[in-house]
C-alpha positions in Angstrom: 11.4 -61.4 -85.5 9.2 -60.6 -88.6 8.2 -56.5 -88.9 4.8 -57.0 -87.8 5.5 -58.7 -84.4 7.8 -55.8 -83.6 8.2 -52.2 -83.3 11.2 -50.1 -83.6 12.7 -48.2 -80.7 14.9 -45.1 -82.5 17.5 -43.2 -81.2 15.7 -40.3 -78.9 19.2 -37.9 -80.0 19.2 -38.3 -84.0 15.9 -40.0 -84.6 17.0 -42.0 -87.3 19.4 -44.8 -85.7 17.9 -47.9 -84.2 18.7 -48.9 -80.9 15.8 -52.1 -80.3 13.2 -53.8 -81.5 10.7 -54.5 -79.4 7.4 -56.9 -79.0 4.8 -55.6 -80.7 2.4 -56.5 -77.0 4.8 -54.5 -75.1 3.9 -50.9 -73.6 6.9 -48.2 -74.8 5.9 -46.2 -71.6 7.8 -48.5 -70.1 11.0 -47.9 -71.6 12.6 -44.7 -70.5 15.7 -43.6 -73.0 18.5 -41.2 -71.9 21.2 -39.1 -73.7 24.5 -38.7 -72.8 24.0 -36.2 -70.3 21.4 -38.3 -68.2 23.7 -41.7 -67.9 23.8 -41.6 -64.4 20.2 -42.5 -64.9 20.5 -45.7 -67.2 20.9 -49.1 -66.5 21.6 -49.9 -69.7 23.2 -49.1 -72.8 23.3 -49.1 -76.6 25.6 -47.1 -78.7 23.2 -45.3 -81.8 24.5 -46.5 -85.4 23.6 -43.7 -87.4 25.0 -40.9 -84.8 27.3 -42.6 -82.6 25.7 -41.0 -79.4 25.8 -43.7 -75.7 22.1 -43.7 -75.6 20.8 -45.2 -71.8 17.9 -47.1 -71.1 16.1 -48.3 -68.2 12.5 -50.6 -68.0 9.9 -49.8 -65.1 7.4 -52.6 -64.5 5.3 -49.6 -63.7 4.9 -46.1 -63.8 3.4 -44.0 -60.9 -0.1 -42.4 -61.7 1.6 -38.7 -60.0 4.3 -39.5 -62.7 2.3 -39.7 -65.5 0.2 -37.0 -64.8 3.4 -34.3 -64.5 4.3 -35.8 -67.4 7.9 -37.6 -66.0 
């Protein structure tokens, strides 16, 4: 992928590690990031190079409008 078709998702722990890339097109409110202590939540997940911390993931196709508003 070339830098200006993509964005960079960083680690939400250190800040500084790089755990994907992502389209440029695609929404990050649909990416929801976990640290350790949330993996129950994940799906998925990517280990962070610069801090070494199990980082989870999971992608919603949508988010609920009561959601967004309490800020979930």
């Amino acid at each position: 992928m070339k830098d200006k078709e993509s964005r960079t998702i960083y680690c939400p722990l250190c800040h500084r590690g790089r755990i994907l890339d992502a389209a440029s097109q695609t929404n990050p409110a649909h990416l929801r990031l976990f640290g350790p202590r949330q993996a129950a939540k994940a799906e998925w997940f990517a280990k962070c190079p610069k801090c070494g911390s199990q980082i989870g993931m999971i992608f919603q196709k949508e988010r609920n409008t009561e959601q967004q508003q309490t800020g979930v």
